[in-house]
Kinemage of the C-alpha trace (Angstrom):
@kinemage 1
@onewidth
@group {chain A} dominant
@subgroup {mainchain}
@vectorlist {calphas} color= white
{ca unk a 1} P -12.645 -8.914 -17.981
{ca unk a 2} L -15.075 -11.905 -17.918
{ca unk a 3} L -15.618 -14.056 -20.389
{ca unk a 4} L -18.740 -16.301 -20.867
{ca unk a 5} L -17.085 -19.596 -19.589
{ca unk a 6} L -17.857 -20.579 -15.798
{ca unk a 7} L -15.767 -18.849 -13.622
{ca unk a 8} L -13.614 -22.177 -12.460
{ca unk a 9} L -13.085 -23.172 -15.948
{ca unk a 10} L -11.201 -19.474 -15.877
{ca unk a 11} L -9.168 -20.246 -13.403
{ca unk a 12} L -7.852 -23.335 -14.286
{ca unk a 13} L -6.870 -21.944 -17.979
{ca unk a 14} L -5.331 -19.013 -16.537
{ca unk a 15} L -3.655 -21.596 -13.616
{ca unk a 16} L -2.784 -24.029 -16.597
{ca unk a 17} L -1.054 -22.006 -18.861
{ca unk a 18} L 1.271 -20.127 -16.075
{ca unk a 19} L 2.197 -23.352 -14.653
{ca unk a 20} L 3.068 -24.958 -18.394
{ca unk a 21} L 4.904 -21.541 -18.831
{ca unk a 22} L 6.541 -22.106 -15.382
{ca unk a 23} L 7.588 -25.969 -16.096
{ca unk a 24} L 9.209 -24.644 -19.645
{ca unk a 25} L 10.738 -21.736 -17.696
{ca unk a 26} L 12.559 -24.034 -14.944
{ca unk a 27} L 13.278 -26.996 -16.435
{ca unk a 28} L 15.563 -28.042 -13.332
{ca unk a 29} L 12.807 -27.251 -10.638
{ca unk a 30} L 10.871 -30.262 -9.651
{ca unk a 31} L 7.126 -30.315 -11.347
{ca unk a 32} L 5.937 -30.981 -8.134
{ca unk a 33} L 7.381 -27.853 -6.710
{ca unk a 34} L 5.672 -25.139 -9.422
{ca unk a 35} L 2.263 -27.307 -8.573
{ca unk a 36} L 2.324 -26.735 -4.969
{ca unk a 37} L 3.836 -23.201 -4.992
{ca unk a 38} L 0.700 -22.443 -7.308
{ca unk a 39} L -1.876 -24.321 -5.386
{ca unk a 40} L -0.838 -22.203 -2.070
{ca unk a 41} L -0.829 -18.855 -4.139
{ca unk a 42} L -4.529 -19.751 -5.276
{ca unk a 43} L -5.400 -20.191 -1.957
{ca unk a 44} L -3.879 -17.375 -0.377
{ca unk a 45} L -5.253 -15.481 -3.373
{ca unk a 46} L -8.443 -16.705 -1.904
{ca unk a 47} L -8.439 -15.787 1.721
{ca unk a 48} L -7.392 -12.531 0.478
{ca unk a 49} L -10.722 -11.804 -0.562
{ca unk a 50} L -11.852 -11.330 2.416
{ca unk a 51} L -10.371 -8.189 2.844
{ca unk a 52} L -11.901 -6.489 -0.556
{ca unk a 53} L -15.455 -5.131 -0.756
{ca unk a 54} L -17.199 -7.473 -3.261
{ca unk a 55} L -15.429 -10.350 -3.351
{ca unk a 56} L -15.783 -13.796 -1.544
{ca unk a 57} L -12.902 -16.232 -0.894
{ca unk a 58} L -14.317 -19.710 -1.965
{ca unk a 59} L -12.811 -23.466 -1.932
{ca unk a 60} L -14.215 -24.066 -4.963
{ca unk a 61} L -11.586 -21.043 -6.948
{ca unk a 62} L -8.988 -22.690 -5.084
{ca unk a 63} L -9.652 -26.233 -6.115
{ca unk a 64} L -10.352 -25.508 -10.085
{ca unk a 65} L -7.066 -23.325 -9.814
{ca unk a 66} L -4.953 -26.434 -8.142
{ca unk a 67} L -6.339 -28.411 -10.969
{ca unk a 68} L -5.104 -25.979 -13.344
{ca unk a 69} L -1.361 -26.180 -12.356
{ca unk a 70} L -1.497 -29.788 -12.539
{ca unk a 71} L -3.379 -30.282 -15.673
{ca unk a 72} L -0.749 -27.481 -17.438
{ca unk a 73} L 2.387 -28.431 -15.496
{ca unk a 74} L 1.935 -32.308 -16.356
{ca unk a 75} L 1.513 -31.915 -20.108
{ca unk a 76} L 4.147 -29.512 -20.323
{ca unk a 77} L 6.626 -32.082 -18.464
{ca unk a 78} L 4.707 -34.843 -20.770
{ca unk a 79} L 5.408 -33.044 -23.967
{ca unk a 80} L 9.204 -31.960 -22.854
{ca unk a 81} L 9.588 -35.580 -21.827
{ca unk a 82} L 8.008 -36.850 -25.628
{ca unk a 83} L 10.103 -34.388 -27.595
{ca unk a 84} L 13.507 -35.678 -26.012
């Protein structure tokens, strides 16, 4: 379902609240580790579109998602860090 924000600000909510969920999930896994495993599975997600009618992979989807994980990862690790 679509909402009326721009569709990169969608991906990078979606992106930033599974890697904050991630970071509180795995505390012992490096940050930098749920960032890049997320950034590749945007842009595989991506060049998977290729394949389905209708859709168009895009840099752009890839890039707001990227900046999602590490806008939701870091202030996760930021506020874990704080509250210690």
């Amino acid at each position: 379902m679509r909402t009326p924000a721009p569709p990169g600000l969608e991906h990078a909510i979606a992106y930033a609240g599974t890697a904050g969920l991630l970071v509180l999930a795995y505390p012992v896994q490096p940050v930098w580790l749920i960032i890049g495993s997320l950034s590749a599975y945007s842009g595989l997600m991506e060049l998977l579109q290729t394949f389905s009618p209708g859709r168009h992979p895009g840099l752009d989807g890839m890039l707001w998602s990227s900046a999602g994980a590490i806008l939701g990862s870091l202030l996760v690790a930021l506020l874990r860090f704080r509250m210690r």
